[in-house]
LOTISE-275251 format. One record per atom (N, C-alpha, C): residue number from 1; x, y, z. Coordinates in steps of 0.001 Angstrom, whole numbers, always signed. Atoms other than C-alpha are relative to their C-alpha. Layout:
BEGIN
  num       px       py       pz
  NUM        X        Y        Z
...
***
This chain:
BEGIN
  num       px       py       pz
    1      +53      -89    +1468
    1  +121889  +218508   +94037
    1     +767    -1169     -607
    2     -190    +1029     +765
    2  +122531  +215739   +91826
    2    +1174     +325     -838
    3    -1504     -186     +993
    3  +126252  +215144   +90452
    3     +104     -400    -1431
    4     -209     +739    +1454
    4  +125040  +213104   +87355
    4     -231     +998    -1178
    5     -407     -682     +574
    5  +126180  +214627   +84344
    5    -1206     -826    -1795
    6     +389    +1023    +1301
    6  +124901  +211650   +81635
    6     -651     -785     +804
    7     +140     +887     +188
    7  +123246  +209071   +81427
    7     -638     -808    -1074
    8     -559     +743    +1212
    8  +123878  +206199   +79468
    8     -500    -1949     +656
    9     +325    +1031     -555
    9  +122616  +202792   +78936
    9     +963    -1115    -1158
   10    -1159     +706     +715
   10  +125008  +199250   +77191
   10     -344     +616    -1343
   11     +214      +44    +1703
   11  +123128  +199650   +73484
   11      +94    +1215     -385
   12     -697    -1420     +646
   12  +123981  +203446   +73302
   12    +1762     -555      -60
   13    -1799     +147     +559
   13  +127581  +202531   +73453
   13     +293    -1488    -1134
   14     +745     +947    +1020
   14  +126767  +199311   +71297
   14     +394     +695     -906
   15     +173     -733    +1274
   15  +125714  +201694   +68514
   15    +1191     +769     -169
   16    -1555     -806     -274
   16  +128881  +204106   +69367
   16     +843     -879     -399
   17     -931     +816     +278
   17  +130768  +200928   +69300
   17     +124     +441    -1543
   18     +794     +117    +1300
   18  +129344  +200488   +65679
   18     +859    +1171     -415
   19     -601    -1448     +595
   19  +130469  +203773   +64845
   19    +1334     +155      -95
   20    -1091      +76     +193
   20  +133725  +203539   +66058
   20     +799    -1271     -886
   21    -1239    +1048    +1041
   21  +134919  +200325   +64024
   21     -500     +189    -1184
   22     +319      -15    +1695
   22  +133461  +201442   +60378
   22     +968     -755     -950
   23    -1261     +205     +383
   23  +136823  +201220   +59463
   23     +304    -1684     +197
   24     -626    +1305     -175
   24  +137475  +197477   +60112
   24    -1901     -528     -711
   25    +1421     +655     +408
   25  +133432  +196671   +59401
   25     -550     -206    -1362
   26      +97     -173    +1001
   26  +133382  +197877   +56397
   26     +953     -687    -1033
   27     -682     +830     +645
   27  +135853  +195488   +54718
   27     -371    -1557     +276
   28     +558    +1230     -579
   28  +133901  +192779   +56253
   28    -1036     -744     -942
   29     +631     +638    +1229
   29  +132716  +189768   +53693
   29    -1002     +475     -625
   30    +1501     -128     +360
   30  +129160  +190332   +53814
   30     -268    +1693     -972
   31     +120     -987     +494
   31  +129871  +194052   +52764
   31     +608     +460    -1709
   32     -497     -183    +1565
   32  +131431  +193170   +49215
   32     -868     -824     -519
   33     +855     +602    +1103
   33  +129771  +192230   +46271
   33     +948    -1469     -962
   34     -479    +1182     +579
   34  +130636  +189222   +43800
   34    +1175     +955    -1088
   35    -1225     -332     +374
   35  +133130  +191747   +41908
   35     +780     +779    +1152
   36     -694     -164    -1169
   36  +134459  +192719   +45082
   36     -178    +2206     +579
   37     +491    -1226     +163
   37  +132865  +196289   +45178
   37     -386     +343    +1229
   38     +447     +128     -689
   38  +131824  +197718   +48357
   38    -1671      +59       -9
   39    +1429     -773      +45
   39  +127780  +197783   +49220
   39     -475    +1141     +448
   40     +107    -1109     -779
   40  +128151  +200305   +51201
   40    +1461     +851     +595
   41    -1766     -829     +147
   41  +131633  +202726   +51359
   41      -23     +507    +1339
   42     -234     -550    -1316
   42  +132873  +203759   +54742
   42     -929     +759     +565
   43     +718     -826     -455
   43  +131215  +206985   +54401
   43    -1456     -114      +72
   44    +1867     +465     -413
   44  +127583  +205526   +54048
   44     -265     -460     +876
   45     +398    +1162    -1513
   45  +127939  +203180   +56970
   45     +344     +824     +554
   46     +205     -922     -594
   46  +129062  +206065   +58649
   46    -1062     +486     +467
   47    +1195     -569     -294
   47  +126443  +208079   +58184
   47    -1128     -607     +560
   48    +1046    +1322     -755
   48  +123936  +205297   +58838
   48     +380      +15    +1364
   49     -237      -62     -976
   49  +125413  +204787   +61856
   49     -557    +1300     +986
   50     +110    -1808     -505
   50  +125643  +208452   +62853
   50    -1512     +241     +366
   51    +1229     -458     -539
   51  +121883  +208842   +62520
   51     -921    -1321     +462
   52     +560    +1247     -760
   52  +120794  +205059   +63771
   52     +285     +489    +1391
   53     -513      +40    -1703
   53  +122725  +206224   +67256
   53     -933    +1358     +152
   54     +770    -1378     -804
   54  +120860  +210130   +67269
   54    -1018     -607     +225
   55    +1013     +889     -391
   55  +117711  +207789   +66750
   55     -175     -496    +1427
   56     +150     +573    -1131
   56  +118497  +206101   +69455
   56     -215     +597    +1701
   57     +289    -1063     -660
   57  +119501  +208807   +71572
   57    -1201     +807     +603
   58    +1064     -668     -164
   58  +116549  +210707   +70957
   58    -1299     -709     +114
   59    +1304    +1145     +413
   59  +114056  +207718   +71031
   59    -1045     -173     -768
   60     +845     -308     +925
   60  +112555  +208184   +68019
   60     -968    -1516     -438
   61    +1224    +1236      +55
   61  +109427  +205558   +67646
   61     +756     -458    -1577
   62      -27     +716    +1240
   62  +110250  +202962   +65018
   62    -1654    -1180     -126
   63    +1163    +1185     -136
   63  +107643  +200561   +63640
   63     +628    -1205     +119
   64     -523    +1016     -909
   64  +108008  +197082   +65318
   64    +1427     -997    -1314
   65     -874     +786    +1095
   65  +111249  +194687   +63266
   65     -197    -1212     +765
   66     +288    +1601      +76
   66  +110526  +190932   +63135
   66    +1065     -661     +330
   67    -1367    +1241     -380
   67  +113777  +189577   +63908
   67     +487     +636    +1752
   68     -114     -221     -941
   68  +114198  +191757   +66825
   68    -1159     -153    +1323
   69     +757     +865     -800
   69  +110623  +190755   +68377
   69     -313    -1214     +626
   70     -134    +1351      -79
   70  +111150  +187829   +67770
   70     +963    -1041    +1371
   71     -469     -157    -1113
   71  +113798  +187800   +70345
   71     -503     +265    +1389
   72    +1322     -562    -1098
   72  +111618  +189837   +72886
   72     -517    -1456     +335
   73    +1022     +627    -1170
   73  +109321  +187154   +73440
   73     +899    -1713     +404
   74     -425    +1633     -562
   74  +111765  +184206   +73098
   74     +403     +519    +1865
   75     -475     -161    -1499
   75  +113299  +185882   +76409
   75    -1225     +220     +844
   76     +993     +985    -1023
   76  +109959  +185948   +77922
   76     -358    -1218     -237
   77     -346    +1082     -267
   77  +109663  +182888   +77155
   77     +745     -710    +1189
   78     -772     +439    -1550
   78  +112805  +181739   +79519
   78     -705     +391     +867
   79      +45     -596    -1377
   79  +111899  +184001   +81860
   79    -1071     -861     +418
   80    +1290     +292     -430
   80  +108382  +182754   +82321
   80     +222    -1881     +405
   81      -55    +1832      -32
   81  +109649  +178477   +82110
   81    +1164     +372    +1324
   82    -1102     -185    -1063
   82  +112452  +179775   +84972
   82     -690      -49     +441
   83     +901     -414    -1426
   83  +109940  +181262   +87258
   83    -1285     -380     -337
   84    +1285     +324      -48
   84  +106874  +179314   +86268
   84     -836     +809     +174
   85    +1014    -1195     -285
   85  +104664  +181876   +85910
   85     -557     +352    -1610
   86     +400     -964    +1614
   86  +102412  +183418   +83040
   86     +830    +1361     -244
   87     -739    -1509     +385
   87  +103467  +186146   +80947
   87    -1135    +1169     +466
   88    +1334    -1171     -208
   88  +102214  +189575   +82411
   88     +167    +1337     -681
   89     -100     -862     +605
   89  +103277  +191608   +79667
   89    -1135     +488     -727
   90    +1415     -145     +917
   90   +99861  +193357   +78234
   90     +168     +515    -1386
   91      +84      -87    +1027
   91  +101425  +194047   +75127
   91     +333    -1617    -1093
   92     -886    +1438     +259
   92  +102524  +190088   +74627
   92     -764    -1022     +463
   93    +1111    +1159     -387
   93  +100347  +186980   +74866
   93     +693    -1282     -744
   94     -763    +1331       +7
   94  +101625  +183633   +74882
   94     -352    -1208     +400
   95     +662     +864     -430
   95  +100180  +180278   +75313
   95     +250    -1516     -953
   96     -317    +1334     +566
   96  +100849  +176443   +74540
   96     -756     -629     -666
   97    +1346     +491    +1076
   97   +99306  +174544   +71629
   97     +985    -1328     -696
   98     -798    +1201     +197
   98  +100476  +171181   +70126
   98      -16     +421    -2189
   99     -406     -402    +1203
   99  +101572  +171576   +66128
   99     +355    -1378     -451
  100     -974    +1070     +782
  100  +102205  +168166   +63821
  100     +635    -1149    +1356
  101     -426    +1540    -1115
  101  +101985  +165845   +67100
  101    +1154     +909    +1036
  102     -717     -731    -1090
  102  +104291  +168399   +69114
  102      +27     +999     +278
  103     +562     -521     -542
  103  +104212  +170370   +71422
  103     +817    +1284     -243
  104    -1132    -1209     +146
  104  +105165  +174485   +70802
  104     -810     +997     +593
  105     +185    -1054     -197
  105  +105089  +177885   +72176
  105     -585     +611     -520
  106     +657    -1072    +1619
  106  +103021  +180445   +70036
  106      +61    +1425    +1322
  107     +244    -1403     -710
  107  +103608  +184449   +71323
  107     -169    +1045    -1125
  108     +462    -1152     +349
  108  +102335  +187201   +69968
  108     -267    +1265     +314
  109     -676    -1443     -369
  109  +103752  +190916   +69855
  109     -303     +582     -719
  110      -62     -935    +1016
  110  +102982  +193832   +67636
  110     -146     -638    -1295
  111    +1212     +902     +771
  111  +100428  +191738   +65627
  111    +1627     -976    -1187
  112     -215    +1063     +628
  112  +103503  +189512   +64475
  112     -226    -1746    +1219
  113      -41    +1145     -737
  113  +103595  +185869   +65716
  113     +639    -1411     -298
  114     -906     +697      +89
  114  +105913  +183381   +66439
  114     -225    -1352     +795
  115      +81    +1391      +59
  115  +105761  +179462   +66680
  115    +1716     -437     +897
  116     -943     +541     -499
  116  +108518  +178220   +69130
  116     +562    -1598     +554
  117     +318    +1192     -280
  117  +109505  +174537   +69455
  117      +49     -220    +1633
  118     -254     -703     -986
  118  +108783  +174127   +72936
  118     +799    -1185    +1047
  119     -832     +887     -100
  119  +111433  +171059   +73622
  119    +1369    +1064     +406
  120     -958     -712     +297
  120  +113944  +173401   +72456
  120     -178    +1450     +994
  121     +408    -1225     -897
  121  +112380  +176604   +74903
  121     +640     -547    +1389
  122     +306     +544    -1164
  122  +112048  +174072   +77888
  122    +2137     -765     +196
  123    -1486     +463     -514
  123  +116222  +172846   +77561
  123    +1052    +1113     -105
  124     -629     -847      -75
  124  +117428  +176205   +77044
  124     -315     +647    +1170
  125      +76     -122    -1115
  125  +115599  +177330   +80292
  125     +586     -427    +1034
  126    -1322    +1340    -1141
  126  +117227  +174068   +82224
  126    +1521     +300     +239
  127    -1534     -421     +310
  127  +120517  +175609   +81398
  127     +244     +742    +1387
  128     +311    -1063    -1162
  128  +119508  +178169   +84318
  128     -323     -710    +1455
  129     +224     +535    -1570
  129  +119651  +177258   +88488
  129     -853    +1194     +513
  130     +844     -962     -989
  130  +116646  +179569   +89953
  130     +964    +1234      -49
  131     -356    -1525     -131
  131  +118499  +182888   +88536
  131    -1116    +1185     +131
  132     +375     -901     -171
  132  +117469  +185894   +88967
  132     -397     +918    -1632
  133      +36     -370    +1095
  133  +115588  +187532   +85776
  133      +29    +1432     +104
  134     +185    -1277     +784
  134  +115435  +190955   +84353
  134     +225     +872    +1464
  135     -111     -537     -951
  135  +117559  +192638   +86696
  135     +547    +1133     +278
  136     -639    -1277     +696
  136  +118092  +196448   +86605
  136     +993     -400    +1036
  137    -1222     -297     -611
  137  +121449  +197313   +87728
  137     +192    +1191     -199
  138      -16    -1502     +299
  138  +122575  +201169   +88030
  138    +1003     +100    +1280
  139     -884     -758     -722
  139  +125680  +202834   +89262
  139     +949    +1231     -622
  140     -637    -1124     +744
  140  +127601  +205771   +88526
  140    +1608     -395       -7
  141    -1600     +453     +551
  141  +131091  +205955   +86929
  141     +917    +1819     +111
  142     -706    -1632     +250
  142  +133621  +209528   +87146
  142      -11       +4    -1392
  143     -481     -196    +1338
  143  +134383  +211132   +84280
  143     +830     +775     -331
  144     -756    -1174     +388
  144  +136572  +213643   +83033
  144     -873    +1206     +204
  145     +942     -585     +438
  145  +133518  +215092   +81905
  145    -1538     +348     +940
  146     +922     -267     -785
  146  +131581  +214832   +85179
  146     -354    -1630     +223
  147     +219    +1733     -447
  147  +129837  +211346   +86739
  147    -1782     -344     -819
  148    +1113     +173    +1349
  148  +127670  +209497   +84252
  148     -689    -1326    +1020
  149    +1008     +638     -321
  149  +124964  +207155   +85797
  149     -388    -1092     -962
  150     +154    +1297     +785
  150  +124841  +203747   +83888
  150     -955     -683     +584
  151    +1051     +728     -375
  151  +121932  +201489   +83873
  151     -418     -908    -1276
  152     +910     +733     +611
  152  +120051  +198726   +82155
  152     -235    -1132    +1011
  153     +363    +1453     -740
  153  +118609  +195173   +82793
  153     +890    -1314      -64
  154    -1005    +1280      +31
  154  +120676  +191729   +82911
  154    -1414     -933       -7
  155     +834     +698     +387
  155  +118738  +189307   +81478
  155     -126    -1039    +1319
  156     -113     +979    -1082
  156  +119477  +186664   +84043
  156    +1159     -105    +1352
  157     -697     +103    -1173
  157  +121719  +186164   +87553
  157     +286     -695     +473
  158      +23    +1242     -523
  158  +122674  +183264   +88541
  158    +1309      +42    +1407
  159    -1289     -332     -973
  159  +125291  +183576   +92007
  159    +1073     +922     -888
  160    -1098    -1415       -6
  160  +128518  +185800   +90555
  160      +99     -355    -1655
  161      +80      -81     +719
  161  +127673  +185206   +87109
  161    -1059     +667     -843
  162    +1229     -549     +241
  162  +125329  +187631   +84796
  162     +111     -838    -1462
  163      -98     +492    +1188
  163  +123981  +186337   +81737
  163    -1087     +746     -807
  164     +737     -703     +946
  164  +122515  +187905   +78701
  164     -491     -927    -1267
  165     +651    +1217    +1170
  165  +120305  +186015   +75980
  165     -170     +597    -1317
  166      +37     -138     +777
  166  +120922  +186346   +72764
  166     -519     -384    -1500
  167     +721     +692     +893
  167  +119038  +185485   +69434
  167     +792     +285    -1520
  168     -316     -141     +856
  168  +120304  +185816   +65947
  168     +106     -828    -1502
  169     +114     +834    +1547
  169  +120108  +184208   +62058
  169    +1067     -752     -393
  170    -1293     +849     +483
  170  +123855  +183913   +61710
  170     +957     +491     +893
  171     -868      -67    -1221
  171  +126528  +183740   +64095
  171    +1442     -636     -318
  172    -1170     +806     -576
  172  +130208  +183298   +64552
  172     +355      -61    +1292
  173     -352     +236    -1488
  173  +132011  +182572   +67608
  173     +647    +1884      +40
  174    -1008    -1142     -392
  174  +133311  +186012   +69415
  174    -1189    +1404     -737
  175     +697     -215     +310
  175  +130473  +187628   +67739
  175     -691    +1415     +925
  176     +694     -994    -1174
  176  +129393  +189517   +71369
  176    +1279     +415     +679
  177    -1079     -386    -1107
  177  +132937  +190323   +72610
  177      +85    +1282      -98
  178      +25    -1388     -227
  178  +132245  +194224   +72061
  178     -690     +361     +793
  179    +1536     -412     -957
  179  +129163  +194087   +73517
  179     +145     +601    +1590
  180      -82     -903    -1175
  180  +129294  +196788   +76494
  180     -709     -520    +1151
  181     +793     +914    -1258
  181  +126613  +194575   +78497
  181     +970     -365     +906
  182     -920    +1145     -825
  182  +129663  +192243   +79507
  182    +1280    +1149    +1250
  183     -875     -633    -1116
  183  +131265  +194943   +81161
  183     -768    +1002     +886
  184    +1099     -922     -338
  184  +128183  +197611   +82253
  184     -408     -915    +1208
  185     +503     +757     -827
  185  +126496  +195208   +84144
  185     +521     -720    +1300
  186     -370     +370    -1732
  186  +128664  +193384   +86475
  186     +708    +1351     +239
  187      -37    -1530     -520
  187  +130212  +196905   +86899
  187     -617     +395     +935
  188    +1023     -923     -564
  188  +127089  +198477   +88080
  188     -186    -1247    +1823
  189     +252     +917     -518
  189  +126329  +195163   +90255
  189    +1264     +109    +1101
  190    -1082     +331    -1157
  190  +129707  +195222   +92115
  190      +43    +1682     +755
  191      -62    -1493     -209
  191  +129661  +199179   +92316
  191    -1225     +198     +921
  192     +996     -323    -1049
  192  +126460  +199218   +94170
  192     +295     -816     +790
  193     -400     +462     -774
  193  +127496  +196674   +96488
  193    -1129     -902     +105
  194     +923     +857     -312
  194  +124468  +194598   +95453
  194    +1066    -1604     -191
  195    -1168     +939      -20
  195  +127428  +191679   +94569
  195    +1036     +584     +187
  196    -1421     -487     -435
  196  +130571  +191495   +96280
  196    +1233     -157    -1247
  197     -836     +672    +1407
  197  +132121  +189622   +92779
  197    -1065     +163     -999
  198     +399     +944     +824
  198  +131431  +189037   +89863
  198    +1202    -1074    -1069
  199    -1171     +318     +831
  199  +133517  +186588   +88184
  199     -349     -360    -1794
  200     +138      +59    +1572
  200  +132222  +186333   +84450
  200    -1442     +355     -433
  201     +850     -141     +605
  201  +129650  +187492   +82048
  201     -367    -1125    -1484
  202     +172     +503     +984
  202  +127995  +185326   +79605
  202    -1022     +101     -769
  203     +645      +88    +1510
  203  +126436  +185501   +76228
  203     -932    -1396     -423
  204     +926    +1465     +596
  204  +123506  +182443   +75640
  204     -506     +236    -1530
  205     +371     -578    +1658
  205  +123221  +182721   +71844
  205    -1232    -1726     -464
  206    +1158     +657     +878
  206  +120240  +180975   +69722
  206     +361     +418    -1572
  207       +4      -36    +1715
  207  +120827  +180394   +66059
  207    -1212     -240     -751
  208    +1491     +570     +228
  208  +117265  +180085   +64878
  208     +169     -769    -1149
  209     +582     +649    +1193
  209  +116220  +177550   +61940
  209    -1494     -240     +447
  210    +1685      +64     +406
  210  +112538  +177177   +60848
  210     -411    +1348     +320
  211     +751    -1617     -391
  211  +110323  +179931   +61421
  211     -270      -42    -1829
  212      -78     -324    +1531
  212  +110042  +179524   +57181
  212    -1308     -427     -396
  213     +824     +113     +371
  213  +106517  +179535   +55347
  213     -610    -1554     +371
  214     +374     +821     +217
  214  +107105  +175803   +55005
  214     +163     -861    +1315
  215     -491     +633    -1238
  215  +108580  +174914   +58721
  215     -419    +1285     +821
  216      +82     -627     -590
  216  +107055  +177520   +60465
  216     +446      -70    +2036
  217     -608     +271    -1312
  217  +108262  +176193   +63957
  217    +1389     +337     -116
  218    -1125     -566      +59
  218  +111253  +177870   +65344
  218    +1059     -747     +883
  219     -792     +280     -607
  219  +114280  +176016   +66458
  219    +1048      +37     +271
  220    -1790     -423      -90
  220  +118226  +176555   +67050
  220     +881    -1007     +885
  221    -1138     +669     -891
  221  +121200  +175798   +68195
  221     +420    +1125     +829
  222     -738     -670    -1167
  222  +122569  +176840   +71233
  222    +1758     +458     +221
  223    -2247     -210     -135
  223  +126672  +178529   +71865
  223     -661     +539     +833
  224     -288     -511     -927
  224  +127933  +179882   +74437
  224    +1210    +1223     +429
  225    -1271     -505     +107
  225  +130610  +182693   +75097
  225     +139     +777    +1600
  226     -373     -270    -1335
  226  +132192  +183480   +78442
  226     +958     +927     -235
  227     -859     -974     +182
  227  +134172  +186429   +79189
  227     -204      -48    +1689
  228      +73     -584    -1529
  228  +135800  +186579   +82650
  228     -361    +1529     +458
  229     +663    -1495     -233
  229  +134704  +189902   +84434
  229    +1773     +231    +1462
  230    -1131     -530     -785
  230  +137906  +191891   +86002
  230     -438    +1338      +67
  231     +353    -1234     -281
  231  +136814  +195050   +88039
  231     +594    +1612     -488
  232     -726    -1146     +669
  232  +139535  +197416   +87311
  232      -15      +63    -1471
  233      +93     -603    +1549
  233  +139688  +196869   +83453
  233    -1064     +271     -546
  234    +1439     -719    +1057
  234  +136036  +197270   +82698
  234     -438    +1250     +536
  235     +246    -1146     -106
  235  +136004  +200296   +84653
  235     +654    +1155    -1027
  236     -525     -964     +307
  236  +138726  +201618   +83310
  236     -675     +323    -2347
  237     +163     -102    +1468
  237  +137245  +200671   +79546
  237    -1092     +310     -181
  238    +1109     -741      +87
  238  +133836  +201959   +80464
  238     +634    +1249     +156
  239     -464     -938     -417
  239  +135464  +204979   +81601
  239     +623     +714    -1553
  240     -543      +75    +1223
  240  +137361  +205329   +78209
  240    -1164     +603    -1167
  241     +552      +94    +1053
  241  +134512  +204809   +76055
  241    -1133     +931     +458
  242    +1078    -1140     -688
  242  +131896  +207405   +78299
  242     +803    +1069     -520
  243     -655    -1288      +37
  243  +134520  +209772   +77674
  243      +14     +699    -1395
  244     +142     -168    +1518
  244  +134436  +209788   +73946
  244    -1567     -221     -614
  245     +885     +281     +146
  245  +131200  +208856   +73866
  245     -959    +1603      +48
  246     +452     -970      -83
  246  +130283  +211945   +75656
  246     +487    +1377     -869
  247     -538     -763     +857
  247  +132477  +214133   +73532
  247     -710      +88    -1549
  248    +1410      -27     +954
  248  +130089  +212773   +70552
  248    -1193     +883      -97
  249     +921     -420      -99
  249  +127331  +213795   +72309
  249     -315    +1339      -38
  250      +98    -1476      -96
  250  +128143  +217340   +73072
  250     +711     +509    -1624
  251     +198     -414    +1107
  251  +129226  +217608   +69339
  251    -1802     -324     -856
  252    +1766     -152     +747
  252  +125665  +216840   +68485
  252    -1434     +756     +732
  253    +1613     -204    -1166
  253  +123388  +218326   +71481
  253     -688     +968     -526
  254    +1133     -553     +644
  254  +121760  +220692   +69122
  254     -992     -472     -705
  255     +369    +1136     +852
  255  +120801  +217535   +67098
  255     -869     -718    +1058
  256     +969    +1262    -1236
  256  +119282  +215769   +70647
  256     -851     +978     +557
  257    +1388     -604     -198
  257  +115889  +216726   +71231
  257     -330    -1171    +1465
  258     -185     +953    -1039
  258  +115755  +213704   +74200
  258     +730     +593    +1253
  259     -815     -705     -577
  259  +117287  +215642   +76783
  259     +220    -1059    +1658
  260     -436     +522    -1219
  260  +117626  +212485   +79521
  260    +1150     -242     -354
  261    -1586    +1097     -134
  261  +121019  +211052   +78281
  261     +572    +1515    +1024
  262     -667    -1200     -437
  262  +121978  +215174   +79618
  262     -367      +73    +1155
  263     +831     -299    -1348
  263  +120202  +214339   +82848
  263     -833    +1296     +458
  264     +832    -1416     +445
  264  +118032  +217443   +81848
  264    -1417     -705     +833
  265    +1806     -108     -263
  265  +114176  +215830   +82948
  265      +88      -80    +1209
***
């Protein structure tokens, strides 16, 4: 009989994150107005929160968002200029076409479609030595509360480094240092004994410009953010945050209609 109690993947605790810093988020520039008013008061971003994460939880179908597809196919993209290969996603079609004398990407997802410069595709790939793409990882963690079963994918692998690709409009530096990936992942990876190390996780961020009516080609700038990977503290801060996490959950499990995070199916 099976000991797992939960399971849990990085962007549920992500959203949890979310939840837990209201309090610091909510005083954050973008959230005041020009008389210094909030747009949204603790308790609204709360709540938002609150039912963005049962959403999530419960996997409630959304209709497709444009900035987050948009992402999607840039990472097939890489993937596909890493490992030379077509895309064999049948919801995703992708194919090279020249635009204004140069040469770009065009993919198309959930009838939107996106123009990629493909200069800018082809030197963000180069960045990469023959890693390893889209690579589940899964191991279990104790709990107070019983042993929770963690899992997702790692965008890329390269020897004792994982890396995750990131896309976004506006960016500061430090931007991904909550992000549960950076510690979930080589976790799971050293815990199964598929790597003996890992010594750091990194963040490949894309700042997009163009993509606009009048520049419809999409191009960016590239950062970078490294976070060494130390075994004992991301256990012990996955461990931490499962624990409260799960304490959430069982205040809402009349509210979760999804019954895998409970290892119920």
């Amino acid at each position: 009989m099976s000991s797992i109690r939960y399971r849990i993947y990085p962007s549920l605790l992500d959203k949890f994150q979310a939840l837990l810093d209201v309090d610091q988020t909510v005083e954050e520039f973008w959230n005041l107005d020009s008389e210094g008013d909030y747009k949204e008061t603790a308790d609204e971003m709360s709540d938002r929160l609150e039912r963005e994460l049962l959403d999530a939880v419960n996997r409630v179908p959304h209709e497709p968002i444009e900035a987050a597809d948009k992402g999607t196919c840039f990472n097939e993209v890489i993937d596909c200029l890493i490992s030379d290969k077509k895309c064999e996603r049948e919801d995703m079609f992708i194919r090279s076409d020249y635009m204004g004398g140069n040469r770009v990407i065009i993919a198309n997802l959930n009838e939107f479609e996106f123009i990629y410069d493909a200069a800018m595709c082809v030197e963000f790939a180069d960045a990469y030595n023959r890693p390893i793409s889209q690579h589940r990882c899964e191991a279990n963690i104790s709990t107070r509360y019983g042993d929770v079963e963690l899992y997702g994918y790692a965008d890329e692998i390269e020897e004792d480094v994982v890396y995750d690709i990131k896309t976004t409009g506006r960016y500061d530096f430090g931007k991904y240092a909550k992000g549960w990936q950076r510690h979930v992942y080589p976790y799971c990876l050293v815990k199964s004994g598929e790597l003996t190390d890992v010594s750091a996780f990194v963040f490949d961020v894309v700042v997009w410009s163009g993509g606009s009516t009048r520049n419809p080609v999409l191009g960016g700038k590239f950062y970078r953010e490294t976070y060494d990977f130390h075994y004992e503290q991301s256990e012990l801060a996955i461990r931490q945050v499962c624990e409260r996490f799960i304490e959430w959950l069982e205040a809402h499990r009349e509210q979760i209609t999804d019954k895998k995070i409970f290892a119920e199916e």
